[in-house]
DSSP file (Angstrom, degrees, kcal/mol; ACC not computed):
  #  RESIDUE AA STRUCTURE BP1 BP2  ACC     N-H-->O    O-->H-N    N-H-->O    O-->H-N    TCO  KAPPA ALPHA  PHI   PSI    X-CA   Y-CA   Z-CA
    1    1 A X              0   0    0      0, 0.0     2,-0.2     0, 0.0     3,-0.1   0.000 360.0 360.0 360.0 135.6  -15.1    3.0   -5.0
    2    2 A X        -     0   0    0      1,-0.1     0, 0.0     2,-0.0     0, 0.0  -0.655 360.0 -92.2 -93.8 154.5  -14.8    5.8   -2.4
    3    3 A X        -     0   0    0     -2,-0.2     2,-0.5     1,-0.1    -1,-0.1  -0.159  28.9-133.5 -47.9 146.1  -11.3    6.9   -1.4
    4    4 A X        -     0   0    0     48,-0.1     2,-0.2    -3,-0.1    -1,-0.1  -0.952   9.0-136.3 -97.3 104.4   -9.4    5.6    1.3
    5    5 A X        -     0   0    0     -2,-0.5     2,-0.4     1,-0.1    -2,-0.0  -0.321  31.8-169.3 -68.4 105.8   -7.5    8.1    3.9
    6    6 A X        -     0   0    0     -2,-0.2     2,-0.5     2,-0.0    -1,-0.1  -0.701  26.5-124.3 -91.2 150.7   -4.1    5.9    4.0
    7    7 A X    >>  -     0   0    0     -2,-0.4     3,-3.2     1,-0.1     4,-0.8  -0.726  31.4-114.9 -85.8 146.0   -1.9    7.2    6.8
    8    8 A X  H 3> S+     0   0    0     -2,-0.5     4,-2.2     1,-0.3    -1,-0.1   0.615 107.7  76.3 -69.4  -4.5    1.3    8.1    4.8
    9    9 A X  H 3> S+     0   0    0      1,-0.2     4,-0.7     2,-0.2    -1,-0.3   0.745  99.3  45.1 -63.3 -18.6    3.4    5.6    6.6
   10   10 A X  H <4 S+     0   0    0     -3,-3.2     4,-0.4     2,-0.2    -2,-0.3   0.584 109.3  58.6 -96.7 -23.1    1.7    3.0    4.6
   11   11 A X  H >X S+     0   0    0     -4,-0.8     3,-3.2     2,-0.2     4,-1.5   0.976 108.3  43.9  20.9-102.4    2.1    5.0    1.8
   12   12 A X  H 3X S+     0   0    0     -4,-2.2     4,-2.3     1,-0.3    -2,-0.2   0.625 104.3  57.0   8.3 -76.0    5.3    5.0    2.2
   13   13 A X  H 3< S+     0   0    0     -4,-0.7     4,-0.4     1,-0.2    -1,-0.3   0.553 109.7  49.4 -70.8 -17.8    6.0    1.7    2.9
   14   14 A X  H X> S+     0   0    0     -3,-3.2     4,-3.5    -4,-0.4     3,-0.6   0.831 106.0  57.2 -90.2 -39.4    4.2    0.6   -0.5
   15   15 A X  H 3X S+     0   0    0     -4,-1.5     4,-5.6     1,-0.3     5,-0.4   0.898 102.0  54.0 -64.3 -39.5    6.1    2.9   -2.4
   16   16 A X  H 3X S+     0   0    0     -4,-2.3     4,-0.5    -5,-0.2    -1,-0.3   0.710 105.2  50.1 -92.3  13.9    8.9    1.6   -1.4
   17   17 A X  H <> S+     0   0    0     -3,-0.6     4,-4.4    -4,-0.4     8,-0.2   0.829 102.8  70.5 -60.2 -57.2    8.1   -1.8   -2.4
   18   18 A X  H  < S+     0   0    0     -4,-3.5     5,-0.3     1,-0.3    -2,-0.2   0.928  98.9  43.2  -9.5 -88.2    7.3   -0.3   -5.6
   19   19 A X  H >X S+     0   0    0     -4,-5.6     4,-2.0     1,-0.2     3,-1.2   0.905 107.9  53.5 -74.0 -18.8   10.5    0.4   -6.5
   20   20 A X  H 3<>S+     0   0    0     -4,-0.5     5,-2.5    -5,-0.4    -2,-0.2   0.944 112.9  43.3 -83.5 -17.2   12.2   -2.4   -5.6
   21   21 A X  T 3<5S+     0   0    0     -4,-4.4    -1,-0.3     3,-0.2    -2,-0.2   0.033 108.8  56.7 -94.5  42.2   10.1   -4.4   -7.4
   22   22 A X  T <45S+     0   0    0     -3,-1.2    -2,-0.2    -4,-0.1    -1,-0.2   0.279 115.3  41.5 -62.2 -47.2   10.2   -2.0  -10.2
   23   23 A X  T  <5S-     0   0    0     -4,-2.0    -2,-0.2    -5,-0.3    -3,-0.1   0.458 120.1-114.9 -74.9  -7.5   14.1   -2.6   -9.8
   24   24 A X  T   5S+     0   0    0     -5,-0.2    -3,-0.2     1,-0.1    -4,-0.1   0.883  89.4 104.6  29.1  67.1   13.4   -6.3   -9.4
   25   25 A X      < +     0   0    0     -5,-2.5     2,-0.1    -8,-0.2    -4,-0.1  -0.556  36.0 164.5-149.7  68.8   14.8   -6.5   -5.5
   26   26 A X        -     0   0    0     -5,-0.1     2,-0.2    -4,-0.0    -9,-0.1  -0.683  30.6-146.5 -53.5 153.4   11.6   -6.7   -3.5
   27   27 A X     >  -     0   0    0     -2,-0.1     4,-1.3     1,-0.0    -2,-0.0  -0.602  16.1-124.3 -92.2 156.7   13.1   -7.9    0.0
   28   28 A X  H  > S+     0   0    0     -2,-0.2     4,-0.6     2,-0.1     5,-0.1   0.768 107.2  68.0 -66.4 -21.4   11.2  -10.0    1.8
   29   29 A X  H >> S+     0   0    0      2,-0.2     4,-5.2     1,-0.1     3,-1.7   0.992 105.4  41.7 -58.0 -63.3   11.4   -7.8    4.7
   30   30 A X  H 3> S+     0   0    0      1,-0.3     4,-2.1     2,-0.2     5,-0.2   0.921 111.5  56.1 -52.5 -51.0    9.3   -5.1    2.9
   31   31 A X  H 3< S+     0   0    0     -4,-1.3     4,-0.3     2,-0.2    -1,-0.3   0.471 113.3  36.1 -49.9 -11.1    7.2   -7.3    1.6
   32   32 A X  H <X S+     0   0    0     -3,-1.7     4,-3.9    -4,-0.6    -1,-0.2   0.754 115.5  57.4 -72.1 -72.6    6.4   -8.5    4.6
   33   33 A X  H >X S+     0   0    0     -4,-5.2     4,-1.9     1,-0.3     3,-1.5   0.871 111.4  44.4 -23.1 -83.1    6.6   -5.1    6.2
   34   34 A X  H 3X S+     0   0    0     -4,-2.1     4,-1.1   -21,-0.3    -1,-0.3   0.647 106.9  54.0 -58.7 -39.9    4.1   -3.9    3.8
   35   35 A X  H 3> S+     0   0    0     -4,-0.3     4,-1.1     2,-0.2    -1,-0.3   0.781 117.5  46.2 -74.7 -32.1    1.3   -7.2    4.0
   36   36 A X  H XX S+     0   0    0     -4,-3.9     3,-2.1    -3,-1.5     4,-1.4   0.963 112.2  45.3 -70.9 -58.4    1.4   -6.4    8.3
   37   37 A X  H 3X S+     0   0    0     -4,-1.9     4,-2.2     1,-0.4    -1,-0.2   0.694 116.0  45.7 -68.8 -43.4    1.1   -2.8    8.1
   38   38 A X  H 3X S+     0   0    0     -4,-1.1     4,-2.2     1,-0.2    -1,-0.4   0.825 111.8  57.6 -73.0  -7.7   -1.9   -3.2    5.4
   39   39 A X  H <X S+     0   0    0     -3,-2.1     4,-2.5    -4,-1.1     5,-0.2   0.977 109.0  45.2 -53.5 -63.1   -3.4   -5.9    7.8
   40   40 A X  H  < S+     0   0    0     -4,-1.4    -1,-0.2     1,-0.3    -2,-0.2   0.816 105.0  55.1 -67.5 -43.8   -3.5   -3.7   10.4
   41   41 A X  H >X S+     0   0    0     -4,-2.2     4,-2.9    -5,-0.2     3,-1.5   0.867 109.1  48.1 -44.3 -49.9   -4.9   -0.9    8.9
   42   42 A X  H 3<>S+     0   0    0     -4,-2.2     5,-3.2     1,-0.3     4,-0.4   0.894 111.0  53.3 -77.4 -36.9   -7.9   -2.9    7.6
   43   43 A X  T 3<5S+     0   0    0     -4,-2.5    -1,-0.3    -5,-0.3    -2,-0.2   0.576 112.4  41.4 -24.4 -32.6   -8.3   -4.1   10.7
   44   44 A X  T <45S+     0   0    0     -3,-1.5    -2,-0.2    -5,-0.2    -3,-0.1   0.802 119.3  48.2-104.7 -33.6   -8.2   -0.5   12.3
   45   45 A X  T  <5S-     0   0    0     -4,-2.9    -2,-0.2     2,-0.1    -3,-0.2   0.271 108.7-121.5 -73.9 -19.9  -10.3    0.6    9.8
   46   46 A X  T   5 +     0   0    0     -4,-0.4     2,-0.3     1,-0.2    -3,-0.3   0.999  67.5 133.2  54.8  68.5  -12.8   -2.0    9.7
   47   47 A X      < -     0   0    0     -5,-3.2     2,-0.3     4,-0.0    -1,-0.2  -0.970  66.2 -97.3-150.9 156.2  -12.1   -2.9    6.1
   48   48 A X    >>  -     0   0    0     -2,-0.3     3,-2.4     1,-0.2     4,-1.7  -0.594  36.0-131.5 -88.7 141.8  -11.6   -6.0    4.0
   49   49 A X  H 3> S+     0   0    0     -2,-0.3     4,-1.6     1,-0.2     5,-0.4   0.821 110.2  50.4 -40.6 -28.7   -7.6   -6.6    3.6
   50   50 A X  H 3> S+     0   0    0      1,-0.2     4,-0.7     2,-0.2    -1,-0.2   0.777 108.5  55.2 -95.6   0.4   -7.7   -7.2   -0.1
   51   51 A X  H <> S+     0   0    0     -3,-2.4     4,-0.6     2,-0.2    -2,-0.2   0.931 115.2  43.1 -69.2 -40.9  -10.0   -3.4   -0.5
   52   52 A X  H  X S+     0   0    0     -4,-1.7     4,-2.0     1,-0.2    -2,-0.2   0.764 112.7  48.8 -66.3 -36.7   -7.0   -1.6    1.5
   53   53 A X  H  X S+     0   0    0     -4,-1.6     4,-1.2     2,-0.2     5,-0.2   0.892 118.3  42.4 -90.9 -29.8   -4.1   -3.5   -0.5
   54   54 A X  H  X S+     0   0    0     -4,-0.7     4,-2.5    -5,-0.4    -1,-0.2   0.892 116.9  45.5 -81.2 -25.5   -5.9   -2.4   -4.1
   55   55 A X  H  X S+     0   0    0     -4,-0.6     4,-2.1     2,-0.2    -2,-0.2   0.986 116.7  49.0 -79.0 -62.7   -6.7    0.9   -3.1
   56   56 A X  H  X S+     0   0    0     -4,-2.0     4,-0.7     1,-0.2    -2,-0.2   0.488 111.9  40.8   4.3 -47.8   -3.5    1.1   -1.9
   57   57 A X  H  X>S+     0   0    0     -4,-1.2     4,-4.3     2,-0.1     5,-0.7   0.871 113.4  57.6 -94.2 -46.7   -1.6   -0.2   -4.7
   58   58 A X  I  X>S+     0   0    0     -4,-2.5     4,-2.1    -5,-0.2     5,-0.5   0.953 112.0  45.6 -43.3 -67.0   -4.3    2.2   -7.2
   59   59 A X  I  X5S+     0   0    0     -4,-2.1     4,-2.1     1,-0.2     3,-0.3   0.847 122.5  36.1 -46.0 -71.3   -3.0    5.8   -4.8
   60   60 A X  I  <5S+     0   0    0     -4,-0.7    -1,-0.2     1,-0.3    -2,-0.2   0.748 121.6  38.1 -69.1 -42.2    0.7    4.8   -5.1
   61   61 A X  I  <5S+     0   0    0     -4,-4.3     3,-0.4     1,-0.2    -1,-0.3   0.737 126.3  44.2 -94.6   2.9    1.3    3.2   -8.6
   62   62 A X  I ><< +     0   0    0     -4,-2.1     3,-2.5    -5,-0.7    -2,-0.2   0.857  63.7 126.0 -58.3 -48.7   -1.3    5.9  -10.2
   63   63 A X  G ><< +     0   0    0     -4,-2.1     3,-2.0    -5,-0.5    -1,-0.1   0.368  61.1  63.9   1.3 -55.2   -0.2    8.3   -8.7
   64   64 A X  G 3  S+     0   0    0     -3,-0.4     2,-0.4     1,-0.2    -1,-0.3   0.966  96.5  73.4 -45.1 -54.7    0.2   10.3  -12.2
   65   65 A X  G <  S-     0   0    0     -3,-2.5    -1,-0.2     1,-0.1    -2,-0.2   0.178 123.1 -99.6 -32.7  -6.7   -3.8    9.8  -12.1
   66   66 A X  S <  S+     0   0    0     -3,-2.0    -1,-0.1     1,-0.4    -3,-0.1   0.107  87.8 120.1 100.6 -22.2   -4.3   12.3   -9.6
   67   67 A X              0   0    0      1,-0.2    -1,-0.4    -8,-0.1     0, 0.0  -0.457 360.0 360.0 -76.0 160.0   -4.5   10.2   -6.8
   68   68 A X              0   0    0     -2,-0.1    -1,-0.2    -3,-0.1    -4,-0.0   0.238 360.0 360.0  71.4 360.0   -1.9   10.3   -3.6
């Protein structure tokens, strides 16, 4: 799968979903927050939504993996 340039606001915004449902208090907000912003991206991107949100999820909870 080739890499995906995420702009780091989305980044961002996943990580901190991350922890809170790592903490188990995702809001809705973020979670919300987080499903537009990758929307948009794949959108901007020309890309299918669920390629952006797995690549996505891969850089940020991977991270250790080299990735982000």
């Amino acid at each position: 799968m080739a890499t995906i340039d995420f702009p780091d606001n989305l980044i961002e915004l996943e990580r901190t979903a991350w922890t809170q449902i790592q903490a188990g208090a995702l809001t809705v907000e973020t979670a919300q927050a987080v499903q537009e912003r990758i929307t948009a991206f794949a959108a901007e991107a020309g890309m299918e939504r669920l390629t952006v949100e797995m690549g996505l999820k891969r850089v940020v909870r991977h991270a250790e993996g080299g990735a982000a």
